[in-house]
KEKE-3310 file (N, C-alpha, C; in steps of 0.2 Angstrom, whole numbers, plus 5000, padded with zeros to 4 digits):
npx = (4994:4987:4985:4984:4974:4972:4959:4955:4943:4947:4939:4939:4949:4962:4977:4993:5003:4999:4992:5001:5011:5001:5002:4990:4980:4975:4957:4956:4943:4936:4936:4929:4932:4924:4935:4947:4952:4953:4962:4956:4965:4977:4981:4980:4973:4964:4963:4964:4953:4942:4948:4942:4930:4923:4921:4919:4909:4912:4909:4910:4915:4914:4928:4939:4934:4947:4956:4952:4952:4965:4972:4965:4973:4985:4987:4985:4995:5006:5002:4994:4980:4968:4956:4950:4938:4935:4922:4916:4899:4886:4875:4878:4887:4894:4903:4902:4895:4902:4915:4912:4906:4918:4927:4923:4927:4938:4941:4954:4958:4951:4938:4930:4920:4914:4900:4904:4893:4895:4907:4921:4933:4925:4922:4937:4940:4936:4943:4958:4955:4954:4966:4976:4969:4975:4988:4991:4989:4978:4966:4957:4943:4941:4942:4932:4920:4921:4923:4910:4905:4914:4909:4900:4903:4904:4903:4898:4896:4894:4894:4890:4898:4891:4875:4877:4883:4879:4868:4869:4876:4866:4864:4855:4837:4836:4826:4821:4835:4838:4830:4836:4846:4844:4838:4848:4849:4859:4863:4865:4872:4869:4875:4864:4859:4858:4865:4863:4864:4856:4845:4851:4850:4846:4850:4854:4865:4881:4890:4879:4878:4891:4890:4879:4887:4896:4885:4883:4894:4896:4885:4890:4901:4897:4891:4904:4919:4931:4939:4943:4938:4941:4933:4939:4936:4942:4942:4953:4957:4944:4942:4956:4952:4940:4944:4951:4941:4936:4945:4947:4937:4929:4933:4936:4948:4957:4962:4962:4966:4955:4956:4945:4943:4948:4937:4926:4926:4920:4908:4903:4910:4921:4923:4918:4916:4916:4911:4920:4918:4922:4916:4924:4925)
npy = (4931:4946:4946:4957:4957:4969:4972:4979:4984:4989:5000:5008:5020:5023:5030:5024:5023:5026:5012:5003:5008:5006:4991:4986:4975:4974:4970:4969:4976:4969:4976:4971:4969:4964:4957:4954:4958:4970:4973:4984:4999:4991:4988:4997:5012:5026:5034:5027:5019:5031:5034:5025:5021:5027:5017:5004:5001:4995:4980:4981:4971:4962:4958:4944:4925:4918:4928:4932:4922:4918:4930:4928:4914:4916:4927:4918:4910:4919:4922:4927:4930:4937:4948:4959:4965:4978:4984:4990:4998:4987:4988:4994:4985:4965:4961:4962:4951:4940:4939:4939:4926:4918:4920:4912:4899:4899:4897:4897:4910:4924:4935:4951:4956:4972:4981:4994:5004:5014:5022:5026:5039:5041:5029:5024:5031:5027:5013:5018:5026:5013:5006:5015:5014:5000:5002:5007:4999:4993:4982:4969:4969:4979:4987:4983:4989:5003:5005:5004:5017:5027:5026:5032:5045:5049:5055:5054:5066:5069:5075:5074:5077:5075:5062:5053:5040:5032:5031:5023:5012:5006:5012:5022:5027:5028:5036:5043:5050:5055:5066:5075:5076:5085:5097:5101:5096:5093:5082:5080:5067:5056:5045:5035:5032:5019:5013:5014:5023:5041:5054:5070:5082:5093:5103:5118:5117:5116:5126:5128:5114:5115:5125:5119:5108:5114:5121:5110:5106:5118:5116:5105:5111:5120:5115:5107:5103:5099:5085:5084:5080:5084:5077:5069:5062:5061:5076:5085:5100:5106:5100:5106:5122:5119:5115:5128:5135:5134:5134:5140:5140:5141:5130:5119:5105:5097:5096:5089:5082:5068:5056:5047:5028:5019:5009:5014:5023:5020:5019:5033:5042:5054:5069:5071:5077:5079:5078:5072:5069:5069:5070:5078:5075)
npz = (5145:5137:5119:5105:5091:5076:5065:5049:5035:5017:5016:5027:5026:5028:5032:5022:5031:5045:5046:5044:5055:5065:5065:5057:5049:5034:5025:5008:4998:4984:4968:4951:4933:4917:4911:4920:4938:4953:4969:4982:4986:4983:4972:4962:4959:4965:4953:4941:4940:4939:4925:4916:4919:4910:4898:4905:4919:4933:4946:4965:4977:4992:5003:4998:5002:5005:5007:5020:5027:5025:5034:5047:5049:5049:5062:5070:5069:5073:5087:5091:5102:5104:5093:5085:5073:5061:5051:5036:5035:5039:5031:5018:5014:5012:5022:5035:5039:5033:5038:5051:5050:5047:5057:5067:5062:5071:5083:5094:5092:5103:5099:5093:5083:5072:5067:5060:5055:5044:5033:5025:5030:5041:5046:5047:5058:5069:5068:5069:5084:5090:5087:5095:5107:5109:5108:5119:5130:5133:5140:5131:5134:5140:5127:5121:5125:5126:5111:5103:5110:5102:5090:5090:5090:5076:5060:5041:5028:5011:4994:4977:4961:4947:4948:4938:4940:4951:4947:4935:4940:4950:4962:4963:4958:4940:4935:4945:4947:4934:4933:4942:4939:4927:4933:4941:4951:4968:4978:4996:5004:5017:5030:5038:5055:5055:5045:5032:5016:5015:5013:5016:5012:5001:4984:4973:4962:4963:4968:4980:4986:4991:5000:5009:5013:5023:5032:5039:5045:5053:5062:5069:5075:5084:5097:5099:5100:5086:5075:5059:5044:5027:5014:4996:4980:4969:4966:4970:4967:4972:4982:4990:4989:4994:5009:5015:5013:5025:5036:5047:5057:5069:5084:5076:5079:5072:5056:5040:5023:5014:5004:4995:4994:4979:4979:4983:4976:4964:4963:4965:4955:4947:4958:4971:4986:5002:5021:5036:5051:5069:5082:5098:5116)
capx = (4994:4983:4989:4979:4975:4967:4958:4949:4942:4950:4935:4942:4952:4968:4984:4995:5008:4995:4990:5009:5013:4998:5001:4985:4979:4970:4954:4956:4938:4936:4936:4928:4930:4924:4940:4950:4952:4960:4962:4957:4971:4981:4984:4973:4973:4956:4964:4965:4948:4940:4951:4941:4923:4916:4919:4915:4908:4916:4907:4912:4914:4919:4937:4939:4935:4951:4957:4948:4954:4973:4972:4965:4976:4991:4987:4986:5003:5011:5004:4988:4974:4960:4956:4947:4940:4932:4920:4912:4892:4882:4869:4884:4894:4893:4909:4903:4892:4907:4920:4911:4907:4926:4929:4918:4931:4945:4941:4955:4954:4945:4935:4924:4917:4909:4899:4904:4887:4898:4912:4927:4939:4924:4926:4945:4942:4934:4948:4963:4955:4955:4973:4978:4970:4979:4995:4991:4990:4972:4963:4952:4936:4939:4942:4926:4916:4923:4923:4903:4905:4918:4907:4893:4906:4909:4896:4900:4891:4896:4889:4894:4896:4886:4872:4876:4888:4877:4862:4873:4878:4860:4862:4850:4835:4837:4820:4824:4841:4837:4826:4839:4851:4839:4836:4855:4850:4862:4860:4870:4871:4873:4875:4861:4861:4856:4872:4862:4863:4849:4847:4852:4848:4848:4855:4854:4872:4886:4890:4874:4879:4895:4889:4877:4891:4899:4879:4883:4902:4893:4880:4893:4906:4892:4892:4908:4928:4929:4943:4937:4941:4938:4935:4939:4937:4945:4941:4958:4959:4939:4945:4959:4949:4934:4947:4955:4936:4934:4950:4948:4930:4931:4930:4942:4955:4961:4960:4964:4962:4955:4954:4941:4947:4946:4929:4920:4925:4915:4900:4901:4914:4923:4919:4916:4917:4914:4914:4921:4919:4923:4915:4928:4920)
capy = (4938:4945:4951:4958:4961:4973:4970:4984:4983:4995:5005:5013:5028:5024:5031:5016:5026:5023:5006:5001:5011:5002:4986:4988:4969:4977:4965:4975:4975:4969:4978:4967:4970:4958:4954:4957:4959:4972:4973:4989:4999:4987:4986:5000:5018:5030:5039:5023:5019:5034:5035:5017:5024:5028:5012:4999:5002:4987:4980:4979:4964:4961:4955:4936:4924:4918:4934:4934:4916:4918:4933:4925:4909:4921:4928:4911:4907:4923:4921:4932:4928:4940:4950:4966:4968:4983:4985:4996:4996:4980:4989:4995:4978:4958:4960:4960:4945:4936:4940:4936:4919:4914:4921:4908:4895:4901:4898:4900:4918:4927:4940:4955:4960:4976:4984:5003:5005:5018:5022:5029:5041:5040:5022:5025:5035:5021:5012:5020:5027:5007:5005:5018:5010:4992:5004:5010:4993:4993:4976:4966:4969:4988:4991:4982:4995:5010:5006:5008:5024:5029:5027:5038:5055:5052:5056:5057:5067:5071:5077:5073:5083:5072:5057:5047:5035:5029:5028:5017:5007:5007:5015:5026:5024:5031:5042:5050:5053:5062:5071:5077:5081:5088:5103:5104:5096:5090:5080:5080:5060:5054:5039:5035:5026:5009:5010:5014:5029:5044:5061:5072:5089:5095:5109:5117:5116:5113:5129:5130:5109:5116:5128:5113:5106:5120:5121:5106:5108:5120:5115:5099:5115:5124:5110:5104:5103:5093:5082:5086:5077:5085:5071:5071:5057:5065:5083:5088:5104:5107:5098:5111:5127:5118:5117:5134:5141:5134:5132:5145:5139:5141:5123:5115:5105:5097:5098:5086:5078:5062:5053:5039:5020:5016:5006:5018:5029:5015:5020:5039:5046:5059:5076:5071:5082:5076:5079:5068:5071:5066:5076:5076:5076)
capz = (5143:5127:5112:5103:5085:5074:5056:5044:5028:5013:5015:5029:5020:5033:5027:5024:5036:5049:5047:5046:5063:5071:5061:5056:5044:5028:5020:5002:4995:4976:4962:4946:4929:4914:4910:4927:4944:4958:4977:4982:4989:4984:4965:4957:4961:4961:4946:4937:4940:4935:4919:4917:4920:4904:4895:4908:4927:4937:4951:4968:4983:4999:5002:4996:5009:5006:5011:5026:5030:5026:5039:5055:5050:5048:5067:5076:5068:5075:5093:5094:5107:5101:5088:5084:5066:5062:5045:5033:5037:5035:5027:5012:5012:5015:5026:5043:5040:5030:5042:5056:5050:5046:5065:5071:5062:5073:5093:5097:5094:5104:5092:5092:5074:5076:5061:5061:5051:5042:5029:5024:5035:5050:5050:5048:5065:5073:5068:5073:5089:5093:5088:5098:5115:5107:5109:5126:5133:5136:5140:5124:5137:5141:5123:5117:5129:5123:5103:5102:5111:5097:5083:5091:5088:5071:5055:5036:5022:5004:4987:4972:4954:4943:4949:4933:4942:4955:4942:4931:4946:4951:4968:4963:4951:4935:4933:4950:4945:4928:4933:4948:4936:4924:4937:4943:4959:4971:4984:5001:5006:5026:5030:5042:5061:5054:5039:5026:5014:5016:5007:5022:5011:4995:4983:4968:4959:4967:4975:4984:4989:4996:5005:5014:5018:5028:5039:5043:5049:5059:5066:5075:5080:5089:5103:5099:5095:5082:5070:5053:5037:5018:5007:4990:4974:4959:4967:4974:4968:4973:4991:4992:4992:5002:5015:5016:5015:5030:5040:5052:5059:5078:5088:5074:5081:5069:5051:5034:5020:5015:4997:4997:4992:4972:4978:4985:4971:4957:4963:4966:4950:4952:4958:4979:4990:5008:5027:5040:5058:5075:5089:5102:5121)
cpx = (4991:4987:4984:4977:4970:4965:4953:4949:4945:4946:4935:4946:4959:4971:4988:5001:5006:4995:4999:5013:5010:4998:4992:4983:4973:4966:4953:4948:4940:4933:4935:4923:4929:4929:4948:4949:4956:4956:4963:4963:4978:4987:4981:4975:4966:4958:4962:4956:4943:4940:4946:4931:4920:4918:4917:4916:4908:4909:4910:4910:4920:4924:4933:4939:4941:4959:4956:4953:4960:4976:4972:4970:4984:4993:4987:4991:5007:5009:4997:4983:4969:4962:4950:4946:4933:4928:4917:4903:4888:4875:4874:4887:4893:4899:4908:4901:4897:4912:4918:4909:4914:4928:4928:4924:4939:4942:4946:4957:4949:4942:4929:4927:4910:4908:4901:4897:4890:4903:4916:4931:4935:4926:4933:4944:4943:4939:4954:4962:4956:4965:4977:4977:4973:4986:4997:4991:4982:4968:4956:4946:4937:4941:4935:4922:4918:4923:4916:4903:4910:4915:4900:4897:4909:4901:4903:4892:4895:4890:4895:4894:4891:4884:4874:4881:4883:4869:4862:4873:4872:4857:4855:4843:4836:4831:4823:4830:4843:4834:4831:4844:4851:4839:4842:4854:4856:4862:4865:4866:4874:4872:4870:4862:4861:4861:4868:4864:4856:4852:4847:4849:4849:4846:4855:4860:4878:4891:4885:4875:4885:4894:4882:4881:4894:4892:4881:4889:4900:4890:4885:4897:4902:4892:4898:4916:4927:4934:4940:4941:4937:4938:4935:4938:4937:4943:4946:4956:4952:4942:4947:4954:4942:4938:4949:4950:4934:4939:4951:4939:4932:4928:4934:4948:4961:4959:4964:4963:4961:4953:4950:4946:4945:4938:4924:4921:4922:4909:4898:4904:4917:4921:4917:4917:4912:4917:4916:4922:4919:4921:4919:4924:4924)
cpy = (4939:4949:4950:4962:4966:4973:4975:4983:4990:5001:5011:5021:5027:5026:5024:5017:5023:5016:5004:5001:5009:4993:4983:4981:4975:4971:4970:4972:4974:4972:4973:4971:4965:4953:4952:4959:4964:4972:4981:4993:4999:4986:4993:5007:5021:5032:5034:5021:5022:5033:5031:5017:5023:5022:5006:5003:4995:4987:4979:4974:4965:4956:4945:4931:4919:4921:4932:4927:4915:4924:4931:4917:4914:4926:4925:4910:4913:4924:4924:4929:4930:4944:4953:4967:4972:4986:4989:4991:4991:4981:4991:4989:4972:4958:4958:4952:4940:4936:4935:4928:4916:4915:4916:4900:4894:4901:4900:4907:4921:4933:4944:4958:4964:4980:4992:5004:5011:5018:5024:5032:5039:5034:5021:5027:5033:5016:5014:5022:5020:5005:5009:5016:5003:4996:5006:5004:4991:4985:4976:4969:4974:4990:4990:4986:4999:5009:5009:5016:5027:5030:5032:5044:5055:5050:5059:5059:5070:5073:5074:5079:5079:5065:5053:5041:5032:5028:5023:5011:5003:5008:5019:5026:5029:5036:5049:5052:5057:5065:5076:5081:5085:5097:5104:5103:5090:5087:5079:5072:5060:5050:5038:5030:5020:5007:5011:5024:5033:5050:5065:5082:5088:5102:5110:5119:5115:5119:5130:5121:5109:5120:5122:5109:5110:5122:5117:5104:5113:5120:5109:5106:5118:5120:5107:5104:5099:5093:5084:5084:5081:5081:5071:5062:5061:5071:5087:5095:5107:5106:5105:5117:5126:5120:5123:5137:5140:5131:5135:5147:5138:5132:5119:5115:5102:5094:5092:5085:5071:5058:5044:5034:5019:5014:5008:5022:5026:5020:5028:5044:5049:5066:5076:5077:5081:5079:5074:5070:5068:5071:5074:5079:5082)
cpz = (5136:5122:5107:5095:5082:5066:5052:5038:5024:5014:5019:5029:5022:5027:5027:5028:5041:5049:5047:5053:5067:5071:5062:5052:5038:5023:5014:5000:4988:4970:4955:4939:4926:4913:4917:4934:4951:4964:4977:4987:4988:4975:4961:4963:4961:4955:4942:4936:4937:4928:4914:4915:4914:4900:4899:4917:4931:4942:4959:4972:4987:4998:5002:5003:5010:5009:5019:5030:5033:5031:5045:5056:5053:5058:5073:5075:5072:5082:5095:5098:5107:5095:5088:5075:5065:5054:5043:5035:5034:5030:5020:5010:5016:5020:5030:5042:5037:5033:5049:5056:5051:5052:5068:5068:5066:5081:5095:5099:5094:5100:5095:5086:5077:5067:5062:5059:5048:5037:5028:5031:5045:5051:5051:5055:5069:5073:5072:5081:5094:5093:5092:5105:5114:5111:5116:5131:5137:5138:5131:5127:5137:5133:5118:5118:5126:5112:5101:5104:5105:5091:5085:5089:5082:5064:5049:5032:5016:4999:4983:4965:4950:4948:4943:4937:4947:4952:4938:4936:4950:4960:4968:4958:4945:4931:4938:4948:4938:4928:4937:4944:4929:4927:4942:4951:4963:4979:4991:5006:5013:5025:5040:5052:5060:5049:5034:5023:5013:5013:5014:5019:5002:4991:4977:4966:4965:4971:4981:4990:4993:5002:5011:5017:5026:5032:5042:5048:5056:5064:5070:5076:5083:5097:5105:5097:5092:5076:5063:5047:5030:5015:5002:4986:4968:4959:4970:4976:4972:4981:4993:4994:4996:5010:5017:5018:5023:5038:5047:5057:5064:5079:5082:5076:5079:5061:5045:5030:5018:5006:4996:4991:4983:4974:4976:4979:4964:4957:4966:4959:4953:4952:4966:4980:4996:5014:5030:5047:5064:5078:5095:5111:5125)
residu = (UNK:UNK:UNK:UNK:UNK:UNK:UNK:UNK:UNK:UNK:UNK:UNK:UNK:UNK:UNK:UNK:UNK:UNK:UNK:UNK:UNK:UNK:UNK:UNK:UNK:UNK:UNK:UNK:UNK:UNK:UNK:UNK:UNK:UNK:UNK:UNK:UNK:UNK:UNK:UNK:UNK:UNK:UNK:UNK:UNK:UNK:UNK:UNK:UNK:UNK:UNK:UNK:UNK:UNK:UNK:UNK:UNK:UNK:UNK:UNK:UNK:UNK:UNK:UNK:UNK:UNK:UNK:UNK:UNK:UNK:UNK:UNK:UNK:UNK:UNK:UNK:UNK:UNK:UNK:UNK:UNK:UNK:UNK:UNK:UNK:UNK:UNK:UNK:UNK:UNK:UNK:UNK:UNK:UNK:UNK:UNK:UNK:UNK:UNK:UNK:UNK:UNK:UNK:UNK:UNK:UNK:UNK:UNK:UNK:UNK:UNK:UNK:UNK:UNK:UNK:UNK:UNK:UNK:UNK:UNK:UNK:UNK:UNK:UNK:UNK:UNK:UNK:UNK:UNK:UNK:UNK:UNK:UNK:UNK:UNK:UNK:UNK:UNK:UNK:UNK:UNK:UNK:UNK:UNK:UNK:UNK:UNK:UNK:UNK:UNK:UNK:UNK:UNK:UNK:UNK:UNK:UNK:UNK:UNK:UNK:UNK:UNK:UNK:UNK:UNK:UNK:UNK:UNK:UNK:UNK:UNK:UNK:UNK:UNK:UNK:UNK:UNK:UNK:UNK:UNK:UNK:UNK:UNK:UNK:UNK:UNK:UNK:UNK:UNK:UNK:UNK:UNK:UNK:UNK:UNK:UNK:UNK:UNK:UNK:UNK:UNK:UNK:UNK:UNK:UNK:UNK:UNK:UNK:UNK:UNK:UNK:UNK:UNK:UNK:UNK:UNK:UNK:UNK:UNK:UNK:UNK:UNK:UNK:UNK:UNK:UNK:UNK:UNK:UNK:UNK:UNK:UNK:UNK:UNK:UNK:UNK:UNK:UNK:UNK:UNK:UNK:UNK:UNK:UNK:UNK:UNK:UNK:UNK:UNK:UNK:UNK:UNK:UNK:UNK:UNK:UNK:UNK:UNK:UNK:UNK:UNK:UNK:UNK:UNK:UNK:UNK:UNK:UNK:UNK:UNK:UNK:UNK:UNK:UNK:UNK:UNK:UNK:UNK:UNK:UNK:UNK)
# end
């Protein structure tokens, strides 16, 4: 009989409600200051991080491969036979590749490492929509078929308030980025098919980059019902009225908010403001 586990990186957005209900294994990404260390998630808030910003910008790293290790040991000893882990995009993070190697030290479970090529709540989506066939009693084979099909109905895009945090971090380079926020442009980030990050549009101030967001809500409800996540990093109260402006858009089924992970919030500050979407068939 299989029994079957499920393993996702912090990058996810999961509530820790969720991951609890589905017992869900969490590899925390690392958070590295000069002097110190936190597990995202895990010890560290975004607030805290933020607050943090202006005198040192930390780096991050995939979960420890110690982590990684004392997990799949930890699932042989409690009786498991496969294993389901489910990562941020290999184009964004060493995870899939460092995961999937320490899989390869574990035969006897059986394993699929499946890259989402994506981040936050969509690859939460992709997630739980797996823990939920786990719960339903679905076979390891009919769930690995159906997971690629799950990550095709889900897309994330944000803006930010200020470029200095991913110029610093050196996401971005430092000419184009003063020039960009020189001229109060803002740019609305996708996360393309291959996992990488691309410029999907852009906006001059941060009313004209929310209202790009809101085209592009529409443009997936025109063909589609659709789950829909507001994202926020240190943008609550921004979040709030995004969602309200936009609550009553026909073909929404169901509506929330989602506060990205400490990590991700290194390399963007605060001020997000993001979509998440599942297009439901």
């Amino acid at each position: 009989m299989q029994k079957i586990a499920l393993i996702a990186d912090s990058a996810c957005d999961l509530p820790q409600e969720i991951l609890q209900n589905y017992n869900i294994k969490l590899l925390p990404l690392r958070i590295i200051y000069k002097d110190t260390e936190f597990l995202d998630k895990i010890n560290v808030t975004p607030e805290e991080i933020y607050k943090r910003l202006d005198t040192e910008i930390p780096t991050t790293s995939l979960p420890s491969m110690e982590c990684i290790e004392d997990t799949l040991v930890s699932l042989e000893q409690d009786g498991f036979t496969h294993v389901i882990v489910i990562t941020i995009s290999s184009g964004l993070s060493g995870t899939f590749n460092s995961v999937r190697l320490m899989a390869e030290n574990h035969p006897k479970l059986q394993s699929y490492i499946f890259d989402s090529k994506i981040l936050g709540i969509a690859e939460g989506v992709i997630v739980l929509e797996t823990a939920k066939l786990i719960a339903k009693g679905k076979t390891y084979e009919e769930i690995i078929t159906i997971i690629p099909k799950i990550q095709e109905t889900v897309s994330i895009h944000y803006t930010l308030e200020t470029l200095e945090y991913l110029k610093r971090g050196g996401r971005i380079g430092r000419v184009a980025g003063s020039i960009a926020e020189m001229l109060n442009i803002k740019p609305i980030i996708g996360v393309s098919d291959e996992g990488v990050y691309y410029t999907h549009a852009k906006a001059r101030g941060r009313k004209q980059s929310l209202n790009k967001l809101k085209e592009i809500l529409n443009e997936n409800l025109k063909n589609h019902k659709c789950n829909v996540w507001i994202i926020e990093g240190g943008a609550m109260e921004d979040a709030k009225k995004f969602l309200d402006s936009v609550k009553d858009f026909e073909n929404i089924e169901n509506l929330d908010l989602s506060t990205i992970s400490p990590a991700l919030g290194v390399h963007t500050g605060p001020g997000l403001i993001g979509l998440g979407i599942q297009r439901l068939s």
